[in-house]
Structure formats: structure tokens, C-alpha cells
C-alpha positions as a printed Julia matrix, in Angstrom:
405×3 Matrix{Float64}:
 -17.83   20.27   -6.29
 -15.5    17.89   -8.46
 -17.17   14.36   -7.36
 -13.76   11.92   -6.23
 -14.19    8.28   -7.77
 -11.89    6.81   -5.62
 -11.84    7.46   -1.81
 -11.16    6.46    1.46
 -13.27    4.6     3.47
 -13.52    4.77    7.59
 -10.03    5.31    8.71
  -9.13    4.69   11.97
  -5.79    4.2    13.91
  -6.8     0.13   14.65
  -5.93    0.18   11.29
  -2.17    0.64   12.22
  -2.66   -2.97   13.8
  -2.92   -4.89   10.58
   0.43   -2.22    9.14
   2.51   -2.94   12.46
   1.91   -6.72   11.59
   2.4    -6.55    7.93
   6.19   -5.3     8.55
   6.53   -7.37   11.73
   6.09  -10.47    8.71
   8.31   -9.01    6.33
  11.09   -8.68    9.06
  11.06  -12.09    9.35
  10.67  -12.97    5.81
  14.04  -11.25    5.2
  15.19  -12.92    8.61
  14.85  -16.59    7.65
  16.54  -15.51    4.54
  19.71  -14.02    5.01
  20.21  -13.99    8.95
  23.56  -16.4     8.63
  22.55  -19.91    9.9
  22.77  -22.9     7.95
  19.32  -24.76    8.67
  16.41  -23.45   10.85
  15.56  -25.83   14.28
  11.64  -27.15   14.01
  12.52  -27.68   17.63
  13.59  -24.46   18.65
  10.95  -22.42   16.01
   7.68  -24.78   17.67
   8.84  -23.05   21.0
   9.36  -19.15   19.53
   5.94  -20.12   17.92
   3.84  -21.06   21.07
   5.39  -18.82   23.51
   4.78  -15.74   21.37
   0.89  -17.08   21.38
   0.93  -17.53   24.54
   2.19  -13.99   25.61
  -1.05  -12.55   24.68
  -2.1   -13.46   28.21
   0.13  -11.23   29.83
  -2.24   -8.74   28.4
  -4.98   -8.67   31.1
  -2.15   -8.18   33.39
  -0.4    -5.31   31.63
  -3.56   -3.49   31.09
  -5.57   -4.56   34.32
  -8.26   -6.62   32.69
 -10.39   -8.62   35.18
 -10.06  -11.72   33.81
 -13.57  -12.85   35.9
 -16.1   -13.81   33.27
 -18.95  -12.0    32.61
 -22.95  -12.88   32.56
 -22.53  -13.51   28.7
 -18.78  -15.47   29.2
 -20.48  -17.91   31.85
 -20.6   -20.6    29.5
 -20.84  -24.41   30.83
 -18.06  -26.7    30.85
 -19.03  -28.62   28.86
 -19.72  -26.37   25.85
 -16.89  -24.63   26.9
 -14.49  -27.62   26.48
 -16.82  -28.45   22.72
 -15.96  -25.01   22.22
 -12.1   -24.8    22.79
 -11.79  -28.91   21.63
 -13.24  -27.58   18.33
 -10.79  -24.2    18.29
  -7.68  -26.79   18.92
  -8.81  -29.16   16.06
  -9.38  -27.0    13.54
  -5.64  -25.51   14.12
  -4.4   -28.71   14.07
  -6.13  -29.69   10.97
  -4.88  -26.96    9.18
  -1.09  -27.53   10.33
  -1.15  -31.39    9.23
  -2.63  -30.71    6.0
   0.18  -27.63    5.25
   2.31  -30.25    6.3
   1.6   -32.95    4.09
   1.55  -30.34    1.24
   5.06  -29.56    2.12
   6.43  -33.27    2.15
   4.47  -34.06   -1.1
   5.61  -30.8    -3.17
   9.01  -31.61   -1.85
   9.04  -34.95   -3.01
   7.76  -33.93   -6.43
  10.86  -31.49   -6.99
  13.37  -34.29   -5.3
  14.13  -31.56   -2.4
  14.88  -32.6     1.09
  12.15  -31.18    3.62
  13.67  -28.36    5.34
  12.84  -26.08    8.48
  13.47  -22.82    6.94
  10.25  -21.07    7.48
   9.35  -19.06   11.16
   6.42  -17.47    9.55
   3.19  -16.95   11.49
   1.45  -16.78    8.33
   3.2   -19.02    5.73
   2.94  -17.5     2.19
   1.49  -19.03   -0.32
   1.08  -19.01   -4.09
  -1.44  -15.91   -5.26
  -4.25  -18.55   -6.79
  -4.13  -20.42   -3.41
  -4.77  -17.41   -1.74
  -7.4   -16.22   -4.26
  -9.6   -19.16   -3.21
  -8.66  -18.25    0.24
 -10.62  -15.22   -0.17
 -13.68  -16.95   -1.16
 -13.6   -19.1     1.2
 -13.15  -16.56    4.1
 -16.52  -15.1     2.42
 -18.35  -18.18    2.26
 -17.22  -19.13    6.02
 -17.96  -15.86    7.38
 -21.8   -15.66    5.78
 -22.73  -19.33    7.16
 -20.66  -18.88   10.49
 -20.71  -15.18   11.43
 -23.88  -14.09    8.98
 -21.72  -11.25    7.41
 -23.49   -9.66    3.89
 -21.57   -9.29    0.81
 -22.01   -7.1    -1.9
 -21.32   -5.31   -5.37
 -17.97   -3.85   -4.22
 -17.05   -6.55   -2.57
 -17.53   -9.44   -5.61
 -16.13   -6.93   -7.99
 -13.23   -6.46   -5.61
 -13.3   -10.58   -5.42
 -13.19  -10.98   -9.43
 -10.37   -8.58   -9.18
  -7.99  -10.16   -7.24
  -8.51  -13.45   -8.51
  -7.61  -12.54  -11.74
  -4.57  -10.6   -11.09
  -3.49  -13.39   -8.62
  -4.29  -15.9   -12.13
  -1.81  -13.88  -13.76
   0.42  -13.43  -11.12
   0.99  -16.89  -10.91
   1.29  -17.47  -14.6
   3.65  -15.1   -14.99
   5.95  -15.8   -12.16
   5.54  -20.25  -12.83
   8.65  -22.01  -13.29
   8.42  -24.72  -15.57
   6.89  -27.18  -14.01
   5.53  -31.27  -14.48
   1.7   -31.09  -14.62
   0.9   -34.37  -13.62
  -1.52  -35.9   -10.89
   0.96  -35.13   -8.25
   1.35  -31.8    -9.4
  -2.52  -31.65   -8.65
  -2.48  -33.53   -5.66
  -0.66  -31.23   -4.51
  -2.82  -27.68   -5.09
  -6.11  -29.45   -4.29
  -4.45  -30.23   -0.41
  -2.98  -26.79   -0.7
  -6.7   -25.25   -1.19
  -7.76  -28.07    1.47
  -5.68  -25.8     4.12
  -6.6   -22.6     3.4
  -9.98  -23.95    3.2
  -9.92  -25.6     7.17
  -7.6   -22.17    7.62
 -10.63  -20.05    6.85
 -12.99  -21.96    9.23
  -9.77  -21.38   11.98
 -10.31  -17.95   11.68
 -13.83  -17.38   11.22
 -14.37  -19.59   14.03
 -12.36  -17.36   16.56
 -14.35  -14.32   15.39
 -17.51  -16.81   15.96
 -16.05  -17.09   19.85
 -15.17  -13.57   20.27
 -18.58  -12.18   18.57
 -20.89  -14.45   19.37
 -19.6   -16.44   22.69
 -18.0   -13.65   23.8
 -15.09  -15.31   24.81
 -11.36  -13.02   26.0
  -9.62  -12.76   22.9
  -6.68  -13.72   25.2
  -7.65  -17.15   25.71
  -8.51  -17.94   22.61
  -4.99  -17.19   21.18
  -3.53  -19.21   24.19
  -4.88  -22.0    23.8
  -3.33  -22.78   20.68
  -0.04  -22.1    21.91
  -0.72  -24.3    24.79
  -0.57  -26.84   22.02
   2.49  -26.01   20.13
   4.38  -25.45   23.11
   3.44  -29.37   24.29
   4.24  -30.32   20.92
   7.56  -28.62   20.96
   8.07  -30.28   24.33
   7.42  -34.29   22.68
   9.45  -33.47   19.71
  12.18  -32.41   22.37
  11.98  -35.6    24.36
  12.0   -37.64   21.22
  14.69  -35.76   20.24
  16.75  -35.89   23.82
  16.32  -39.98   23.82
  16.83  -40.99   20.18
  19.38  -43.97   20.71
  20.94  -43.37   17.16
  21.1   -39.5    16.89
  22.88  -39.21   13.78
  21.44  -42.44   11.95
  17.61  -41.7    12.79
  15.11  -41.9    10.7
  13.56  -39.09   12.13
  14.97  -36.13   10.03
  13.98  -33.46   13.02
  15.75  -35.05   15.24
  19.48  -35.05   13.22
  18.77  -31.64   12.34
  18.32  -30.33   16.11
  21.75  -31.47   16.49
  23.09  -30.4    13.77
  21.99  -26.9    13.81
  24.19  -27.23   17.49
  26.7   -28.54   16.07
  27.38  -26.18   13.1
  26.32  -23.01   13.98
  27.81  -20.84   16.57
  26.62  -19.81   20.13
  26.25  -15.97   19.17
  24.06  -17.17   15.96
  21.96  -19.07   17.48
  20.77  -16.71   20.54
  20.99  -13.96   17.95
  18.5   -15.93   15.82
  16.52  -17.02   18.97
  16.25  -13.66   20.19
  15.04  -11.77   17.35
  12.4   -14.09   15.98
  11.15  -14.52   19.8
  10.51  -10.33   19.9
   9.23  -10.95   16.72
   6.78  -13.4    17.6
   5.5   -11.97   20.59
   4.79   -9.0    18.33
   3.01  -10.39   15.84
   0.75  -12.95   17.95
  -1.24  -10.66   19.69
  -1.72   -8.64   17.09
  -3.23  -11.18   14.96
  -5.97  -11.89   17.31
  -6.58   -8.29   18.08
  -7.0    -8.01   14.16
  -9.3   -10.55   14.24
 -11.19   -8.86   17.14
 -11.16   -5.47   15.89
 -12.06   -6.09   11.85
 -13.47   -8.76   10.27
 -11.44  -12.12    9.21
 -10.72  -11.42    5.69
  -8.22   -8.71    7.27
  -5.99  -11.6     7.55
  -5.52  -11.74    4.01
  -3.49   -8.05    4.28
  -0.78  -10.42    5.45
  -1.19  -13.27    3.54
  -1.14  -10.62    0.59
   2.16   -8.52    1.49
   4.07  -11.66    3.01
   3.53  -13.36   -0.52
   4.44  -10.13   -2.96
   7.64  -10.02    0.09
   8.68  -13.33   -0.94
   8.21  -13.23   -4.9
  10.15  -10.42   -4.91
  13.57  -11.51   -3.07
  12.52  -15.5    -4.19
  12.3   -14.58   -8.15
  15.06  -13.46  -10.74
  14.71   -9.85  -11.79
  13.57  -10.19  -15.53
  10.37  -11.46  -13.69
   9.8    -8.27  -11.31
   7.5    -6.59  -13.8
   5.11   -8.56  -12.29
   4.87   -5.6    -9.57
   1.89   -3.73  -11.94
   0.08   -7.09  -11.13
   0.31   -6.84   -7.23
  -0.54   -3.22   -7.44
  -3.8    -4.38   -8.71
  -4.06   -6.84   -6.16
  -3.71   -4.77   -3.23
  -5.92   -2.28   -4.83
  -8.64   -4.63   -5.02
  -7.89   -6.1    -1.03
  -8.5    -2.61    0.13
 -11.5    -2.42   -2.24
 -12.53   -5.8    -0.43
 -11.77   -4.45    2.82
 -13.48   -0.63    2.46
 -10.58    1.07    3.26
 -10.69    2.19   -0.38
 -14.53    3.03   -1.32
 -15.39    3.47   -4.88
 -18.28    6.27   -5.31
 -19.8     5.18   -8.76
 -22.48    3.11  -10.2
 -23.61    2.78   -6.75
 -20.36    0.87   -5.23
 -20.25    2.67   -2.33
 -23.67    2.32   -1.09
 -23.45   -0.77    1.33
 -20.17    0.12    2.46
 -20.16   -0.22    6.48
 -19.36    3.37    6.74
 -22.44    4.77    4.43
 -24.58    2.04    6.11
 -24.09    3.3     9.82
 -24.16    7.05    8.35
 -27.94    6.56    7.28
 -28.42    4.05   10.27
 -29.75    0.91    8.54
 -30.64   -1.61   10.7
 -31.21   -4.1     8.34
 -28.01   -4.86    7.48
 -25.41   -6.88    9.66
 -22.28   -5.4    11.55
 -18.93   -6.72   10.36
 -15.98   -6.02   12.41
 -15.35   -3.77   15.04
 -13.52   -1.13   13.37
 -15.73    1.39   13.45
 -15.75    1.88   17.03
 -13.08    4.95   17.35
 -12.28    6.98   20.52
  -8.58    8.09   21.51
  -9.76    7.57   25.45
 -11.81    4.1    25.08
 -10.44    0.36   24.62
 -12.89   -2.61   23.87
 -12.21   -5.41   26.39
 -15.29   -7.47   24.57
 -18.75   -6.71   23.56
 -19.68   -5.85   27.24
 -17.35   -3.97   28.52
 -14.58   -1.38   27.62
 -12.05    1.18   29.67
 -12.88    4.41   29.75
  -9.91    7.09   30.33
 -11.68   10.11   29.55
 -11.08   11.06   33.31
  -7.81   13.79   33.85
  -6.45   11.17   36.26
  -5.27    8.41   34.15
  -4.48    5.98   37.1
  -8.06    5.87   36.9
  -9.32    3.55   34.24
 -13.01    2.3    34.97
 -14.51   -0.54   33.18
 -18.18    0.01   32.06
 -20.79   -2.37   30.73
 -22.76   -1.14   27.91
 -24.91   -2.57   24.84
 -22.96   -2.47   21.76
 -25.29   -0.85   19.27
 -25.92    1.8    22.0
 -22.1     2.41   22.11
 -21.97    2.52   18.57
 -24.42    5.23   18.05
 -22.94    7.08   21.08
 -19.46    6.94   19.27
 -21.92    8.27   15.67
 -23.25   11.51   17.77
């Protein structure tokens, strides 16, 4: 038999999770750039933003999750409120710091800050999100005690030197000064604190075993109170035109110069769009490892260089080929069977049942009649009657070599 160099690893249809989200980004890529508006409403986006994270906990509802805590959830107060205080301050870390990127690099290139991006996962440039990747790698080992290996720092060298070129390639011509640097090393500041953000809600899910609900609304808790104190300081500016405050003549000019239809058009669609793509980026994060993420991050960025940059520069398409390739290296869905790549791949490690080695993710866990609630428990609908969904407890690693036999 002809021996395949190139093959695919555990497939599974979670994986349809990180795909659904992928084009649920792109949408509104294309959305914030030609949907017919003249300025986007920080206002009005902090509000799509935190109620789509906060629909996640209509979840337990929609699928009948007990929402009681189990023996492993019971966590005290105390830590619980360390727990959650440290979840809400390492999101809002990462959003001042992308902030103050934005207002320096638009200072630098004499451009008014504007409110044009809705993204859930704001793209960034591909050397950025090169060190992202090695950051996500060195958070996960210290925080969730993931193992790395050849296929996976290959995969790593990869990337980073397509995403080198990438940028090269696609650079505008630019004043390398100390702003200029400024600038990058607070950009690789917030993917840096980003990284922790997401490792760290794996860390709760895996390790605290805390719903995968709550930990997404908690966050929009706080962009939803946020929205609410840029609304009041927006409702009682004495000088609404003349402010200093460039939010605040912005929320009343988007009023005043777009039309009704527009704006509950707009309002509408990136609302669906949100509540899509919230929940499913915690469920990614529950399901797979963190560095699934950087799927997203990945498409959302090649999205953008492609309708953002002339066409004499779109050859640079070979270079995000090689890219991707080397993500879904990273990521095992592609597993390369020579020189001994493939042998610490998660799939050939639970094949010869190694227990030596540490479980990343949760992907491998397939069954068409079985949902994961957390590490305890899980529905079973194997039953004819579907009205009849039990939840079971059961140990993990005894569920995973149930789901091997």
C-alpha cells in the first residue's frame, strides 16, 4: 500500500464549530464594509457586543441544563469571586491596551479614530498574530500543562515565516520611527494579555470546572454596563456637538445622518450575527484547545487583506495558503506521516493509549447521541424516545476509552 504523506487527522463534526464561526466573521467583515452607513455607533456596537455574550445563557434553558453546581463546581465565594475578578480583568486589560494601540497608530498616520469595526475578533497584522501563536503555546504549557512537539514547532516556524513575508509583502510605506515601534510592541502586549484571556477560560472550564455559560456572561455583563455609562454620558453631555468626547458627537451623528431603515437594518444583522458567533467561541474553547482561536484570527485577517489591499498585491494568496496549511498542521487536523511527525499527534497517542502524555482539548470525544455539559456530566439520547434526555456523571478518561471501544 502507497504510504500518504499528508493526511487527515481526527475529524469530527465539532469541527464545523470553528467553520460556522469562521464565515459568521467574514459576514461581518464584509458588513462593516459596504453595508451603507456613514460611521459605525461605539454606543450601539458595545450593546450588539455584550448582549450576543450574554445570550449564551439562554443555553441551559434551550437545552435543559441544570444549572445547580456540581461536587467539583462547589467552589467558595471567595475563590469564586478571585476567580471571575481575575476572568473580568484580564478582558479588560486586553481591550484598553487594543485601545491605546488604536489611538496611537491613528495618531501616527494623522487619521481620526473611528468606530468602524463590530468584530468579535479584531484582525490583526500576520507578524502580530505569529507571536500570538507562541504565546498561546507558552500560556497553555504553564497554565493548562499542554505538551508540544515536532509537528507542532515545525508547524510554528512555518507560519511565522509566511506571516514575515506576508507582512512584507503587503507593507505600505511606512515611517519607522519610535512611534512606529511603540506601537507593535503594545500591539504584541494585547495579544500577549489576549492569550492569557483565553487560556485562562480553558483553565476554568478544565480545571475549575466551571459552565462554559457563565464564563462567557460574565464578560458581557461588563460590556453591556459599559455600554450603559457611555450612554448616560452620552444622554447628559451639556454641549453635544462641541464635546470633547468624540463618542459622544458621533452617537448623534450617526442619528442624525443615517436613516431609520439603515440603522435597524444594521442593528439587526450584526445582533444575529453576534449572538451567533459568541457562543460559539466559548464552545470552541470548550471543545478544542485555545490555539483554535487562531482559525479566526487567521481567516478574518487573509478576509480583510484581500478586500483592504489593491490587486497587484493579491499574489500574496500562495503565502496564506502556506499559512493555513501550517495552522491545520498546528492544530492536527492535517497530520504529516514522515520522519516521525505524526507520532505524538493526539489521535496516534490515544490509539496506542499513552498515559503519559497530557489531554488537549476535547475534540476527540465523538458520539452523534451524546453532548458534554462539563467534565462530569453529559446528555445521553441514545434512548428511541428523544423527550428523554438523561444526564449522567461519569469520569472523563473512562468516557474517553468507552467512546475508543
Amino acid at each position: 500500500m502507497v504510504q500518504t504523506y499528508i493526511t487527515f487527522g481526527g475529524l469530527n463534526k465539532k469541527l464545523l464549530l470553528p467553520l460556522i464561526l469562521s464565515l459568521a466573521q467574514i459576514i461581518l467583515i464584509l458588513v462593516n464594509k459596504y453595508y451603507p452607513e456613514k460611521e459605525n455607533n461605539l454606543i450601539l456596537q458595545e450593546y450588539m457586543l455584550a448582549l450576543g455574550e450574554m445570550s449564551i445563557k439562554l443555553l441551559p434553558f434551550i437545552l435543559h441544563i441544570s444549572n445547580k453546581a456540581t461536587p467539583k463546581e462547589k467552589i467558595a465565594k471567595n475563590k469564586k469571586c478571585l476567580h471571575y475578578f481575575l476572568l473580568c480583568f484580564t478582558f479588560v486589560l486586553n481591550q484598553v491596551i487594543k485601545t491605546i494601540a488604536d489611538l496611537l497608530e491613528n495618531s501616527f498616520n494623522n487619521k481620526p479614530f473611528s468606530y468602524t469595526e463590530t468584530n468579535l475578533f479584531p484582525t490583526n497584522d500576520f507578524i502580530t498574530m505569529s507571536f500570538e501563536m507562541i504565546c498561546m503555546v507558552v500560556v497553555s504549557i504553564m497554565m493548562l500543562k499542554y505538551k508540544y512537539y515536532k509537528h507542532h514547532i515545525i508547524s510554528i516556524i512555518i507560519f511565522i515565516i509566511f506571516g514575515i513575508i506576508c507582512d512584507i509583502y503587503l507593507m505600505d510605506d511606512v515611517n519607522i520611527d519610535k512611534i512606529f515601534f511603540l506601537i507593535k510592541f503594545i500591539r504584541l502586549l494585547a495579544v500577549a494579555v489576549e492569550a492569557v484571556f483565553y487560556c485562562y477560560q480553558k483553565y476554568m472550564m478544565e480545571v475549575l470546572f466551571y459552565p462554559y455559560w457563565n464564563i462567557a456572561f460574565i464578560p458581557g455583563v461588563f460590556m453591556f454596563v459599559l455600554a450603559s455609562v457611555l450612554l448616560i454620558l452620552a444622554l447628559v453631555a451639556p454641549d453635544k456637538e462641541n464635546t470633547e468626547m468624540d463618542f459622544v458627537i458621533i452617537f448623534y451623528k450617526y442619528f442624525r445622518e443615517n436613516d431609520a431603515g439603515i440603522i435597524i437594518g444594521k442593528v439587526i444583522i450584526v445582533f444575529i450575527l453576534h449572538v451567533i458567533m459568541c457562543p460559539l467561541s466559548i464552545l470552541i474553547l470548550y471543545y478544542f484547545s485555545p490555539n483554535f482561536i487562531l482559525i479566526i484570527f487567521q481567516l478574518s485577517s487573509i478576509t480583510k487583506s484581500l478586500i483592504d489591499n489593491p490587486k497587484e498585491k493579491l499574489y500574496c494568496i500562495i503565502f496564506f495558503v502556506f499559512q493555513i496549511i501550517a495552522l491545520m498542521i498546528h492544530l492536527e487536523i492535517l497530520e504529516l506521516n514522515f520522519c516521525g511527525l505524526n507520532k505524538y499527534t493526539k489521535r496516534n497517542i490515544e490509539e496506542r493509549g499513552d498515559d503519559d502524555v497530557t489531554f488537549e482539548g476535547r475534540d476527540s470525544s465523538v458520539s452523534l447521541n451524546v453532548f458534554d455539559l462539563n467534565k462530569d456530566y453529559y446528555l445521553d439520547n441514545t434512548e428511541k424516545n428523544e423527550k428523554n434526555i438523561e444526564m449522567n456523571e461519569f469520569s472523563y478518561k473512562n468516557r474517553m476509552s468507552t467512546f475508543d471501544n
